[in-house]
mmCIF file of the C-alpha atoms, coordinates in Angstrom:
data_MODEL
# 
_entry.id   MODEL 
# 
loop_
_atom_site.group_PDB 
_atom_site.id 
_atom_site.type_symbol 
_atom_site.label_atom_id 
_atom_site.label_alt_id 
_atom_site.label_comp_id 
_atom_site.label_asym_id 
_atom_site.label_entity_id 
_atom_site.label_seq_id 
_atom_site.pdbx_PDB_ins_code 
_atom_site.Cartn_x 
_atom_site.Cartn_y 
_atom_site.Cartn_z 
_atom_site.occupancy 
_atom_site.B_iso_or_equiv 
_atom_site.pdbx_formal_charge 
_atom_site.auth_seq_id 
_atom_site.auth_comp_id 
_atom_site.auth_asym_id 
_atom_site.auth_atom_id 
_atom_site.pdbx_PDB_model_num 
ATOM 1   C CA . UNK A 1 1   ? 6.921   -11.460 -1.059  1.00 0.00 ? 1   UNK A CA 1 
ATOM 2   C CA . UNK A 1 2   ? 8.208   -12.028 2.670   1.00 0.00 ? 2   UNK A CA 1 
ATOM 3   C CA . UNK A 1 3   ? 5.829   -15.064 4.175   1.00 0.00 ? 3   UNK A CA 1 
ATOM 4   C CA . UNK A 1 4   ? 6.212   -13.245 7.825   1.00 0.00 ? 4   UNK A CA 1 
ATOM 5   C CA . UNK A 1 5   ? 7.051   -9.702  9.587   1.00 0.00 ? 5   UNK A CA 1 
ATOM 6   C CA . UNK A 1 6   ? 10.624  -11.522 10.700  1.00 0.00 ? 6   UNK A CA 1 
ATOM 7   C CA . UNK A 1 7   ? 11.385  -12.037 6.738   1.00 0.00 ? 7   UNK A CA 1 
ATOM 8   C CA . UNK A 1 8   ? 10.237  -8.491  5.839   1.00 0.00 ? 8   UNK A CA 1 
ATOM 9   C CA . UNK A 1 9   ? 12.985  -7.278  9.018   1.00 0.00 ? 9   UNK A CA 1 
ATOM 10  C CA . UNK A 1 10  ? 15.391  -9.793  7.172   1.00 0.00 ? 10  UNK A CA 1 
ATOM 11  C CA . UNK A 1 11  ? 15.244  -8.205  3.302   1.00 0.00 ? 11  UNK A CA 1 
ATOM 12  C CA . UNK A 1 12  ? 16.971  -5.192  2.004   1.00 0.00 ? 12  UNK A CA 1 
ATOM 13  C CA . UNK A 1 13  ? 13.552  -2.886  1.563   1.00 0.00 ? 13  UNK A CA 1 
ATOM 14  C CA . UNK A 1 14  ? 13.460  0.325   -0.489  1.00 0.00 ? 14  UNK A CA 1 
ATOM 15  C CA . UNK A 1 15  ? 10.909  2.801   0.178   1.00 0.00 ? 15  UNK A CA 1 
ATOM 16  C CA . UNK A 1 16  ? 8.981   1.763   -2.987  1.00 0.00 ? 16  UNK A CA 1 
ATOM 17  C CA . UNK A 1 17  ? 8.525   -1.814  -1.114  1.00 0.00 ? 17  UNK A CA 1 
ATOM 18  C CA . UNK A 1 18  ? 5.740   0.101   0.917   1.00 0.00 ? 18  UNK A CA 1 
ATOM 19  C CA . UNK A 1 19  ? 3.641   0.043   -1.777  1.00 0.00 ? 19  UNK A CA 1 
ATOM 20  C CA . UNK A 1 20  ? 3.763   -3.565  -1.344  1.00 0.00 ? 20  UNK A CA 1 
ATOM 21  C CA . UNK A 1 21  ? 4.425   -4.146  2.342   1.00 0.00 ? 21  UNK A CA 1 
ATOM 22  C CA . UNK A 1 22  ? 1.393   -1.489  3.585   1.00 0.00 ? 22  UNK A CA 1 
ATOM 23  C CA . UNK A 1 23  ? -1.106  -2.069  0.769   1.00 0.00 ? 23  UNK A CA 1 
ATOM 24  C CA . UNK A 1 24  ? -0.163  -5.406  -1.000  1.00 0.00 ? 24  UNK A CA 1 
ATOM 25  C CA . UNK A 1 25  ? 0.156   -3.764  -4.417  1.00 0.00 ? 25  UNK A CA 1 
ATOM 26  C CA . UNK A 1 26  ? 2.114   -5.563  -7.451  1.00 0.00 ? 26  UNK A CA 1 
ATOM 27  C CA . UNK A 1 27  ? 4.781   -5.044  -9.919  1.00 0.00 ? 27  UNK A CA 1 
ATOM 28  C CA . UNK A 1 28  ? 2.854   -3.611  -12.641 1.00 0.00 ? 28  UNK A CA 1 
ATOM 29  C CA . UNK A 1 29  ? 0.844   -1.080  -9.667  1.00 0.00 ? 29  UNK A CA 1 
ATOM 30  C CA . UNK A 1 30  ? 4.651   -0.082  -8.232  1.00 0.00 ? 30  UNK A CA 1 
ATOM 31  C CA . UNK A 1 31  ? 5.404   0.764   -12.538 1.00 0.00 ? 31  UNK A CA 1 
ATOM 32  C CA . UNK A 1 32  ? 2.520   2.512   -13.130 1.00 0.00 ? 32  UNK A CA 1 
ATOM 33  C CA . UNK A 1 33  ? 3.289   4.806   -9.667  1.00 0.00 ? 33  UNK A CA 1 
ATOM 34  C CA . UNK A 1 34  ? 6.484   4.924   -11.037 1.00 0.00 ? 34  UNK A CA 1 
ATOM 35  C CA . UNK A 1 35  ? 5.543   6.235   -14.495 1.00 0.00 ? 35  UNK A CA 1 
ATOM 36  C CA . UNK A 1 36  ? 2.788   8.291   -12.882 1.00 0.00 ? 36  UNK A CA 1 
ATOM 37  C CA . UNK A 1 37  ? 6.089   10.167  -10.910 1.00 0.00 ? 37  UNK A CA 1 
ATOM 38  C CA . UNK A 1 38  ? 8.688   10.792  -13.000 1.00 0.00 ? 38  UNK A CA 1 
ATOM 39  C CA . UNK A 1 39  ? 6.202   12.201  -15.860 1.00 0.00 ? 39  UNK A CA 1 
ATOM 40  C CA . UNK A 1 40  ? 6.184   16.195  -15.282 1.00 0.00 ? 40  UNK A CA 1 
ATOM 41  C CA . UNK A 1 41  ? 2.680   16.542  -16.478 1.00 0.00 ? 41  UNK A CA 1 
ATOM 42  C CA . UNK A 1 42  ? -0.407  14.390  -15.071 1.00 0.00 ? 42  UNK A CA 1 
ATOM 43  C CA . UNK A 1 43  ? -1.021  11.509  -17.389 1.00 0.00 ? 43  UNK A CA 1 
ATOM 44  C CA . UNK A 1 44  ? -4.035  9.690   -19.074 1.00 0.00 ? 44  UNK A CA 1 
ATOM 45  C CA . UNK A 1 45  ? -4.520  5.451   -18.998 1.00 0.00 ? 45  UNK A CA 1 
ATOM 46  C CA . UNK A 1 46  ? -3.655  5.172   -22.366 1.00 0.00 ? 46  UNK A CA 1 
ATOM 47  C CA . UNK A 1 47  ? -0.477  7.240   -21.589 1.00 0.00 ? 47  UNK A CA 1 
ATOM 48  C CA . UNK A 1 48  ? 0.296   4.792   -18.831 1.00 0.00 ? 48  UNK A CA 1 
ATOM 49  C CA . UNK A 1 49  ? -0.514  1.570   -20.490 1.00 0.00 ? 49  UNK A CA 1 
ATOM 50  C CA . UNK A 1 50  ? 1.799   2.951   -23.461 1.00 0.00 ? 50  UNK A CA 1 
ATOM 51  C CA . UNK A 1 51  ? 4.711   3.427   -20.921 1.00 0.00 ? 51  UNK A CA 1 
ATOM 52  C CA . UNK A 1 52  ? 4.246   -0.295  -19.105 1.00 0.00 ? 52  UNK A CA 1 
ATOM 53  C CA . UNK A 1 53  ? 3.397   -2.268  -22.027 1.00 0.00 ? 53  UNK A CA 1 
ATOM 54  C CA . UNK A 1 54  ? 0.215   -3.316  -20.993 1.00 0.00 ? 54  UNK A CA 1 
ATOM 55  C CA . UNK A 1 55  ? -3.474  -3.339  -21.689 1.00 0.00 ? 55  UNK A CA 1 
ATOM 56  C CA . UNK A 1 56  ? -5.625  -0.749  -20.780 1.00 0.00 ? 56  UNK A CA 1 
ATOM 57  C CA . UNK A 1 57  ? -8.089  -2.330  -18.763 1.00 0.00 ? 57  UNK A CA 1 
ATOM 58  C CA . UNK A 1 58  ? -4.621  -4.323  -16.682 1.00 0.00 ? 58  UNK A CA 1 
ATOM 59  C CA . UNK A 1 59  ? -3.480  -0.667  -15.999 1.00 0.00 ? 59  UNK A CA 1 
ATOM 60  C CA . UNK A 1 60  ? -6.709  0.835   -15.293 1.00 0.00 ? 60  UNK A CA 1 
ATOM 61  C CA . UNK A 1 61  ? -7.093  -1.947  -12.510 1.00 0.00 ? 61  UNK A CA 1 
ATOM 62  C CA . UNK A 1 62  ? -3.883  -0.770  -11.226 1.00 0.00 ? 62  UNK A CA 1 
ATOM 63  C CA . UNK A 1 63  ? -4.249  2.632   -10.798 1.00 0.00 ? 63  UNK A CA 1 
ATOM 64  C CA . UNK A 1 64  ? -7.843  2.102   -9.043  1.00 0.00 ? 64  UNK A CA 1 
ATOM 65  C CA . UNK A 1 65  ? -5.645  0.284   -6.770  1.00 0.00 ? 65  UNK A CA 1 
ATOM 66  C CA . UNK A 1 66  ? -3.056  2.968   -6.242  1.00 0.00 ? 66  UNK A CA 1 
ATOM 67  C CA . UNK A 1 67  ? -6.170  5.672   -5.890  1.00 0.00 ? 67  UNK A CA 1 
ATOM 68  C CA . UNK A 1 68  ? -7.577  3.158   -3.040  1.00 0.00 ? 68  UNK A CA 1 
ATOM 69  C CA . UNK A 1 69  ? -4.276  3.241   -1.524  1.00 0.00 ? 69  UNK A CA 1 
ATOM 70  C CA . UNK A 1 70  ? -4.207  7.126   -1.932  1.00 0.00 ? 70  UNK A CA 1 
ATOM 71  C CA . UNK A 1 71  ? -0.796  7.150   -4.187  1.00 0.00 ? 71  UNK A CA 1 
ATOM 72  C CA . UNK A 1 72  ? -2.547  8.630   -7.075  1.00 0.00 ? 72  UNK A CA 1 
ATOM 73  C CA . UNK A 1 73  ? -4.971  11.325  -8.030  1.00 0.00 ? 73  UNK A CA 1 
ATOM 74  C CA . UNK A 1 74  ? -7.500  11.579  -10.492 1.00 0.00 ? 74  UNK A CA 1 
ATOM 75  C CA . UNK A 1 75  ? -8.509  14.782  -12.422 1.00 0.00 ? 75  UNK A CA 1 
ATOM 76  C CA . UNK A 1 76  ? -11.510 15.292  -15.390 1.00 0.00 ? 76  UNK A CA 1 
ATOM 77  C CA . UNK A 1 77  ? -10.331 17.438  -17.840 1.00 0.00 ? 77  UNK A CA 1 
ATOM 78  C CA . UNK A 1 78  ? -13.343 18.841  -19.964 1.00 0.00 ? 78  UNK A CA 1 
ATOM 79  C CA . UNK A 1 79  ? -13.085 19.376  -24.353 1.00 0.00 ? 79  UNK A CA 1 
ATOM 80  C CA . UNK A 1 80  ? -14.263 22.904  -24.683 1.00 0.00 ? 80  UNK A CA 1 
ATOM 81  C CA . UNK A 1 81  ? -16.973 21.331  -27.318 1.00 0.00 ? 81  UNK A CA 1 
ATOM 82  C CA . UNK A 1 82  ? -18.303 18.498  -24.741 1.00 0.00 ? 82  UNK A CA 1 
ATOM 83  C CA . UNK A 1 83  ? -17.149 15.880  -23.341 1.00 0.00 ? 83  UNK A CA 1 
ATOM 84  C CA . UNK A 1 84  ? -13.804 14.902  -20.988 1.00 0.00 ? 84  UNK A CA 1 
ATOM 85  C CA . UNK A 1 85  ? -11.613 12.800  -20.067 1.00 0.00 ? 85  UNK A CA 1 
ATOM 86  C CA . UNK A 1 86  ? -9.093  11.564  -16.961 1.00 0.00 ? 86  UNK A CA 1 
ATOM 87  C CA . UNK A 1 87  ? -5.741  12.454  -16.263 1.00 0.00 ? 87  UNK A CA 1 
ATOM 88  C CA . UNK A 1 88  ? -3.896  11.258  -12.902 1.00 0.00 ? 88  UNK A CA 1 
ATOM 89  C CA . UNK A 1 89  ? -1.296  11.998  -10.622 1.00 0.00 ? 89  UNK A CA 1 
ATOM 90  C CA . UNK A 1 90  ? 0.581   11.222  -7.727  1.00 0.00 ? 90  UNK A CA 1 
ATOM 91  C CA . UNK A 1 91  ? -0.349  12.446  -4.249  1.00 0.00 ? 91  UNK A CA 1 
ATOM 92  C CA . UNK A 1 92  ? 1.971   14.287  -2.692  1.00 0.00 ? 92  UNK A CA 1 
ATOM 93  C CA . UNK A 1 93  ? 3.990   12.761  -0.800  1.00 0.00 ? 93  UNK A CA 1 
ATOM 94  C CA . UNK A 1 94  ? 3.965   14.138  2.768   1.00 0.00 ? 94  UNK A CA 1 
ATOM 95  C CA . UNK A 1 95  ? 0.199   13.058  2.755   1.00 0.00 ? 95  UNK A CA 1 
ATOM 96  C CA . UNK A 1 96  ? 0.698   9.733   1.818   1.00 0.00 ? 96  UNK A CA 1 
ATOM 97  C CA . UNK A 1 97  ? 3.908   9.302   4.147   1.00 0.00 ? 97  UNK A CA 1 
ATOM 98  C CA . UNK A 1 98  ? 1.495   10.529  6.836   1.00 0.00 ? 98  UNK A CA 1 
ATOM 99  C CA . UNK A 1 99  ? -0.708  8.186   6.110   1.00 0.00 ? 99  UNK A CA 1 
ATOM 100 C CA . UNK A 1 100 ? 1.470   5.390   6.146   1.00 0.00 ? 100 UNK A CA 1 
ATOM 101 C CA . UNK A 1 101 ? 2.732   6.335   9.646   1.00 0.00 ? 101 UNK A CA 1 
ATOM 102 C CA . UNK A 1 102 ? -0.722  6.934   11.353  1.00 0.00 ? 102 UNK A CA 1 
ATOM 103 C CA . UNK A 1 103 ? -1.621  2.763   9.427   1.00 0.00 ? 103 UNK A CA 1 
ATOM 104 C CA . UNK A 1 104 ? 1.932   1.951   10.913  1.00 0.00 ? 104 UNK A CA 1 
ATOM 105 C CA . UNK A 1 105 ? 0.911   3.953   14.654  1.00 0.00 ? 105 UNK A CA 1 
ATOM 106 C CA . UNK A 1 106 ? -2.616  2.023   14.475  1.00 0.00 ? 106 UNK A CA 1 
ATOM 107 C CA . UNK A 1 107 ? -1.122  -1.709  13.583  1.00 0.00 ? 107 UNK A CA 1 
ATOM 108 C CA . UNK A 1 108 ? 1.639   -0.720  16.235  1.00 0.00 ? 108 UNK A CA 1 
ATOM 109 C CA . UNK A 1 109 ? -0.959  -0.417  18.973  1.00 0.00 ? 109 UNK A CA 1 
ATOM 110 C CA . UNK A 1 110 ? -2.954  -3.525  17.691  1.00 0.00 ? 110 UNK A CA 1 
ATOM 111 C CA . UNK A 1 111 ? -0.137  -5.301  17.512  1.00 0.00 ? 111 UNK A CA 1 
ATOM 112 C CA . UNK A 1 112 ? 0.696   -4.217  21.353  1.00 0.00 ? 112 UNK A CA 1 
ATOM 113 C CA . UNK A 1 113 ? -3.058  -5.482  22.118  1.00 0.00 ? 113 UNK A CA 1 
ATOM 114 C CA . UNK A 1 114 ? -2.415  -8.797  20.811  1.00 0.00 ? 114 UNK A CA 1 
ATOM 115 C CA . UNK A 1 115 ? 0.870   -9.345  22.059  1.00 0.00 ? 115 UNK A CA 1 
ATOM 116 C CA . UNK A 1 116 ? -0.647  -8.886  25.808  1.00 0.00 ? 116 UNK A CA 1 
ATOM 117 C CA . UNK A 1 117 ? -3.969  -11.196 24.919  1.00 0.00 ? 117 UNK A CA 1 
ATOM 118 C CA . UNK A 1 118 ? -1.108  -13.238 24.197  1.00 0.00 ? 118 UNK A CA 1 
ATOM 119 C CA . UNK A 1 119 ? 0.117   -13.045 27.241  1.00 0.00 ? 119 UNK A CA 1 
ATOM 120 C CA . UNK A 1 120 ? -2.888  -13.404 29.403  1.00 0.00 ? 120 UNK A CA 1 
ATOM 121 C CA . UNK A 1 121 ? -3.981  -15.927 27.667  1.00 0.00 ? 121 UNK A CA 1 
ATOM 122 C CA . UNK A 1 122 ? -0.784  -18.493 27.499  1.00 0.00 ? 122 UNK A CA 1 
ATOM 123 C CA . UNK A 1 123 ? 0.663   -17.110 31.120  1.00 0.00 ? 123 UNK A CA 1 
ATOM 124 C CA . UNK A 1 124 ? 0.578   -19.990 33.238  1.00 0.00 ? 124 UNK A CA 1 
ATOM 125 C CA . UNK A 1 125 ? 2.275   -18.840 36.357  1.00 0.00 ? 125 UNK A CA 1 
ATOM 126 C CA . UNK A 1 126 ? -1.073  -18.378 38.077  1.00 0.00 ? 126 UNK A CA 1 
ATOM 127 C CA . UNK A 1 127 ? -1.766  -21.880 37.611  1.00 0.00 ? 127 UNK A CA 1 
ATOM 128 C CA . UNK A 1 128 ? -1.851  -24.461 40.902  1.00 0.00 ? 128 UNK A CA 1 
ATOM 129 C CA . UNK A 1 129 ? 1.914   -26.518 40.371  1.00 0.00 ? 129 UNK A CA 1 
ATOM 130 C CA . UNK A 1 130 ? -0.265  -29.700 40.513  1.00 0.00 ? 130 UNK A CA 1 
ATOM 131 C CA . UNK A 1 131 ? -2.207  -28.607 37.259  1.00 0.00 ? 131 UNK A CA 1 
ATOM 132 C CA . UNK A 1 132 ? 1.371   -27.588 36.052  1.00 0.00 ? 132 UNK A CA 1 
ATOM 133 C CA . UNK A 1 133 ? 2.807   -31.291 36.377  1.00 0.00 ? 133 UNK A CA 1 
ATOM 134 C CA . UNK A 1 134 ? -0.344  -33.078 34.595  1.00 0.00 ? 134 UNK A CA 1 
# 
């Protein structure tokens, strides 16, 4: 992972890399999304830990991640004689891309705040030449 925003504007980026760039999700969460997108019907834990090669409680960490980060969905379907279970999802993606531009919009503007803080703090052309030379 890029140590600074000049490295991330230095690497070749796909758009899967926002899943790690905007909400610091791993390997295994990017598979699991992965898994969760190509499958045509929604899909269970076990399904997914079958398809990554992992445990079920590693995978069921991941996709609470990828629900927190709004990539996934999660559906209870109920047994007609009791009882249910989970299936999930992905979100669709025009909700999720406009969510990642109204995080990018608000870190944009924060970052704008900062940068002028910066500014006022650190700007020492108001200061007497005198003070300057000490």
């Amino acid at each position: 992972m890029p140590d600074s925003m000049a490295d991330y504007l230095r690497t070749d980026m796909e758009c899967e890399g926002l899943l790690e760039c905007f909400h610091g999700l791993t390997d295994l969460d990017r598979d699991c999304f992965e898994v969760i997108v190509t499958d045509e019907a929604p899909l269970t834990i076990d399904e997914i830990a079958d398809e990554v090669d992992r445990e079920r409680s590693t995978v069921y960490r991941s996709i609470q991640r990828l629900r927190q980060a709004g990539f996934v969905q999660k559906e209870q379907i109920n047994y007609d004689q009791g009882g249910y279970y989970h299936v999930f999802s992905p979100t669709d993606p025009d909700v999720v891309a406009d969510d990642m531009q109204q995080m990018l919009n608000d870190w944009y503007a924060k970052m704008g705040q900062l940068i002028g803080e910066f500014r006022t703090k650190y700007d020492t052309s108001d200061q007497p030449a005198a003070a300057a030379e000490s």
